[in-house]
Structure formats: structure tokens, C-alpha cells
N, C-alpha and C positions, 0 to 999 in steps of 0.2 A: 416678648414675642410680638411681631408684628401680626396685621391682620394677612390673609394669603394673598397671593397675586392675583392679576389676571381678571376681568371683567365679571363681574355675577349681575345676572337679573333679578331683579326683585320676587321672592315666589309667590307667583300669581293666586294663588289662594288666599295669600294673606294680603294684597296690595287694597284691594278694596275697604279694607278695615280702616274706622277713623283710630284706631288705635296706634296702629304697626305708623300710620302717616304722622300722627302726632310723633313717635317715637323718631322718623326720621327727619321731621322740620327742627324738633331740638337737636339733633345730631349736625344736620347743617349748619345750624347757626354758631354750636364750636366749632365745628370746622372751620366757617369762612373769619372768624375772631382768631384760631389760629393758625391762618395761612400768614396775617399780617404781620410786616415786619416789627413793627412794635407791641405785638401781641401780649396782653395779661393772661392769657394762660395756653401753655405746651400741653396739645392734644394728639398726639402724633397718629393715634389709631383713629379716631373722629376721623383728621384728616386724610387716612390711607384708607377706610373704609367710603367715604364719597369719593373719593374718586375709582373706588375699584364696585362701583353700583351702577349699574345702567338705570338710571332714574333719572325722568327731567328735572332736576332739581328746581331750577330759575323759574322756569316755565310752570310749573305747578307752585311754587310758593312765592314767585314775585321776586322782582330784583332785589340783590342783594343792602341788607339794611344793615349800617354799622353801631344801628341801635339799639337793634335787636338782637345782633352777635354779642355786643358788647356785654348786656343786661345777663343776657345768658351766660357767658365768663364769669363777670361776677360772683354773678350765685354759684356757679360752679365752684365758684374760687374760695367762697365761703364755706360751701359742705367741704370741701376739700380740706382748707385750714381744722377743721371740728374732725375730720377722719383722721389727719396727720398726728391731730394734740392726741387724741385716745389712744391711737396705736402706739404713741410713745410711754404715753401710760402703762397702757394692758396691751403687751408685745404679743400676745397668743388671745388677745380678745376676739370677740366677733362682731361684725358689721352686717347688717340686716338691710339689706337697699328695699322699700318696697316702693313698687312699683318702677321697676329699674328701664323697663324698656331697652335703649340703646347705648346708657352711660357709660362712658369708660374712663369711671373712675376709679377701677380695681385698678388698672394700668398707672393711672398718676399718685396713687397714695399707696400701695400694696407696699408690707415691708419684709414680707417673702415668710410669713410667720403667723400671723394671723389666720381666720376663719371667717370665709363673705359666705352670705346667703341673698340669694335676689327673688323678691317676689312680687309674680304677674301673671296677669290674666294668661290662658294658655296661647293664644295668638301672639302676646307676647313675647311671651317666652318661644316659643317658635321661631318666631324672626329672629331674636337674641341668637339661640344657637344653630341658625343658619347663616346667621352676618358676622359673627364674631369667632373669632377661635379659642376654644375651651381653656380655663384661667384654674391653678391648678388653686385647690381650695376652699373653690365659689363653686356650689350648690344652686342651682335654680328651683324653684316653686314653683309650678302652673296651679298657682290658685288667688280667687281674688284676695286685695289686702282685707278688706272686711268682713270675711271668712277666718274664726277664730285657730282656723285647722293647722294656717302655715308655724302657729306658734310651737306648736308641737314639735317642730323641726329646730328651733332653738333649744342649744344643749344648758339646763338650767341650773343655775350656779354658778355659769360665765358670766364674768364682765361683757356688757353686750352695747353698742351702739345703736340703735336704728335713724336712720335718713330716711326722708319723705321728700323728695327734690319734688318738685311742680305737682303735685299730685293733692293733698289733700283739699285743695279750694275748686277740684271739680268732684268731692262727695258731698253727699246731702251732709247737714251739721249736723244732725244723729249721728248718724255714723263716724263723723270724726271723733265725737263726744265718748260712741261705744270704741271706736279703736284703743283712743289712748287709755282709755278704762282696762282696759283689755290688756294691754302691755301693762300698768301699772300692775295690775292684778297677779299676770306669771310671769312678770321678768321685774321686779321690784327693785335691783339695780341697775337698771338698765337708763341711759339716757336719751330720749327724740330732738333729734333735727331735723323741723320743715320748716316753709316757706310759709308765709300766710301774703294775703292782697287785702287793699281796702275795699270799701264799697263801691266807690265810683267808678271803680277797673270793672265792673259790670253792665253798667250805664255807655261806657267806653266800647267792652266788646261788643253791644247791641247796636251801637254805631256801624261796627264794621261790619255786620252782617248784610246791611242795606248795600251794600259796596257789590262789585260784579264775581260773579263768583270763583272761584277759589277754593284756595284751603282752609279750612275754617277750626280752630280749637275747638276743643267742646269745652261746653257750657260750664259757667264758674258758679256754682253754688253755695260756699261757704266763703264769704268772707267776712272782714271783721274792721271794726269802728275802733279810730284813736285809743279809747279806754275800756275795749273788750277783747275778751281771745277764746279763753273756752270757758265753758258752764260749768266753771270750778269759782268756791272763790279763795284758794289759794292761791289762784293763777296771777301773776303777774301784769296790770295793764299795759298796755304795747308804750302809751304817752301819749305827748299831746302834736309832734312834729309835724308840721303840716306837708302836702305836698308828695308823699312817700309814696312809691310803686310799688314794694314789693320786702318783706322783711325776713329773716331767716333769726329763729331761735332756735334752742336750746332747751327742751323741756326735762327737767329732772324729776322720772318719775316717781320716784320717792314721797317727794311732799310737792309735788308738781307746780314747782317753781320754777319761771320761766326767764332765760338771759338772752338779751337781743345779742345775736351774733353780726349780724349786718344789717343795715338801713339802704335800700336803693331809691331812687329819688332822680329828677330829670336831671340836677345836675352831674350826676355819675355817666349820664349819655351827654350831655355837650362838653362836660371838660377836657377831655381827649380833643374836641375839635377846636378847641378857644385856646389851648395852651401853649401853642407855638407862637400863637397871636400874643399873648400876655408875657411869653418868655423874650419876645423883641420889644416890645415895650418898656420891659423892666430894664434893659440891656441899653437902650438909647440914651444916648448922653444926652443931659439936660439940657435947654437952651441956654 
């Protein structure tokens, strides 16, 4: 199902929210990664809902970055691969998005058989089912993820996924520490896929806040060093690879053992722009 036609405004109740604004600077950024003709990843409703939003886009978030788009694919690209594998697994499992905002990723991995559930704050979820057209399956939550309340809505004894895209390195680490406690607790087979940052991605964003104003991310609170991740110590250390922006595991919460799903890192943003460069290179005849 595509998104509907025809221009929509943004609703003015919810536009001043840094949430619903978070929710649509990550929506643009797949979009403008998949308008490109060499695109890593088909987002066809990303891109049919920015253009059917009367939103400054450019103008409020800064000229277009194929940095930024890129990074974002990526991880996209990675929860996607982790929902693709499960659902093959467990055809009638369920996929828990929290903190889902704008994703649409029910659209690129649904296998017309499963059970999504999306949970978010109720602004959220507001804008969700004002910008999007209802996915037959998918359940929404207006409640925060840190609120033990949404688990309840998880049918228990299902095979369950949960994904965490961009979301847990802006809660306080208590709270991430009480979340996955929490899931381990009533969904014992259940598997977590998020995102974690390093420490310096902190240091980084405070740079940019000095910059002229704009749109601004909120604040990253949880992140995590080479040889740390959570306050378990079954957990998994992430390693020692220097230079990394941005990582996406696999947490099993069973004995909460953790499998790196993807590594992002600066060179994942210039390869794309160096490889045409290195492909005529290799192609020239010797002297």
C-alpha cells in the first residue's frame, strides 16, 4: 500500500514537538538515500510520504548530506537484514519496533504473516497515524518505551523480536539497564536489536550545538566505550576497533549475549564517493 496522495500539512499541534521533528529529519534522510540512483536501500513510502508533506524540509534541516543519508541506510539496512532473518525463522512471530516514530520498515520486511507492534510516546504515535496509512497487523502503543506497561501488549509465548533503531543512546543508562531487564524478565525468548554510539559522538554533538541554529537531535546520554555495553557481565564487549560511529547488535535475552550485527565507521560514508575513483584506477592500463 502506498502512502495517500495529495499534499498534507504537517499537524500543527504536533510540529513543534522535538520528537515528531526528530521523527521526520530521520525520515528524510531515507528518503534523500533513496531517491539516489545507486541507492542501498528501496524506501518507496519514506520517499512518497516527503514529498506528499508540506514541510520545509532543506530549510529547516540543512542541505542535503549524502552522509547522513547514507549512515542512516545503513542501519536501516542492518535492522532490516535482523527482521528479514527472524521472520524467516518465525513466519507468524512478532516484531516489537520501539520507539518507531516514522520507520517504514513494516513496508520493506513484512512477509504478509507476522505480528508488529510499534511503541511511542503518544505525539508519536499521533503523527505515525496521521502520516502513514494503517498496516494491516501493526498495533501501535502510545506509551513510553520505559513504561513496563507496553509489555503487556506482547502476546507471551511468541517468538518475539524487539528493535531499538536510534533510540536507546538518548535514555538515561538506568533506564536502558531497567529496559532490557525488563524484556529479559517477560519475554525470555525474545531477541533486542539496537544501535549503541561511542563516547566521542557526545563531545561531537556538543560541537554542533555551538553552530547557528537549526535542528537539533536531542541529547545522547548513553553511550558506550570499546570494552563496555551494559551492566551485565555476560554481556558481550563491543572490541577494541578503533574509529567506529555507530554499531547495531543483537542482544539474546536469554543469557544476554550479545552479536555485532554491523560496524559503521567513516569509511562506510566515503566509500561510495572514492569508488568510481579506485574503479578507474584499477582499470588503467599499466604503463
Amino acid at each position: 500500500m502506498s502512502a495517500a496522495e495529495g499534499r498534507t500539512d504537517l499537524p500543527g499541534d504536533l510540529a513543534p514537538s522535538a520528537l515528531p521533528e526528530t521523527a521526520l529529519w530521520i525520515l528524510y534522510q531515507r528518503a534523500l538515500e533513496a531517491r539516489r540512483p545507486d541507492a542501498l536501500l528501496h524506501d518507496p513510502e519514506a520517499v512518497a510520504l516527503v514529498d506528499r508533506l508540506d514541510f520545509p524540509f532543506e530549510q529547516r534541516f540543512g542541505p542535503n548530506s549524502a552522509a547522513f543519508a547514507r549512515i542512516q541506510a545503513l542501519r536501516a539496512l542492518a535492522f532490516d537484514g535482523e527482521v528479514v532473518d527472524f521472520l524467516t525463522r518465525c513466519p507468524r512471530g512478532t516484531v516489537v519496533c520501539l520507539g518507531e516514530g516514522l520507520e517504514t520498515q513494516y513496508w520493506r520486511t513484512d512477509n504478509g504473516r507476522a505480528q508488529w507492534l510499534g511503541v511511542d510516546l503518544p505525539e508519536g504515535v499521533a503523527l505515525r497515524e496521521r502520516l502513514l496509512p494503517p498496516a494491516p497487523r501493526h498495533r501501535q502503543v502510545a506509551c513510553s518505551v520505559t513504561d513496563p506497561a507496553w509489555l503487556d501488549e506482547v502476546e507471551l509465548g511468541q517468538e518475539t523480536l524487539i528493535t531499538a533503531q536510534g533510540l536507546l543512546m538518548y535514555l538515561e543508562p538506568g533506564e536502558v539497564y531497567a529496559l532490557v531487564a525488563a524484556c529479559a524478565a517477560r519475554l525470555p525468548r525474545a531477541t533486542f536489536v539496537f544501535d549503541v554510539v561511542p563516547h566521542w559522538m557526545t563531545r561531537l554533538q556538543r560541537a554542533g550545538e555551538k553552530r547557528p541554529k537549526g535542528y537539533r537531535a536531542p541529547t545522547m546520554r548513553w553511550t558506550t566505550g570499546p570494552y563496555s555495553l551494559l551492566a551485565d557481565a555476560r554481556t558481550v564487549p563491543l572490541g577494541s576497533r578503533r574509529a567506529w560511529m555507530q554499531r547495531v547488535l543483537a542482544l539474546d535475552l536469554p543469557d544476554r549475549r550479545a552479536r555485532l550485527v554491523r560496524s559503521l565507521g567513516p569509511l562506510d560514508l566515503i566509500r561510495p564517493a572514492v569508488a568510481p575513483t579506485l574503479r578507474s584506477l584499477l582499470r588503467r592500463p599499466a604503463d
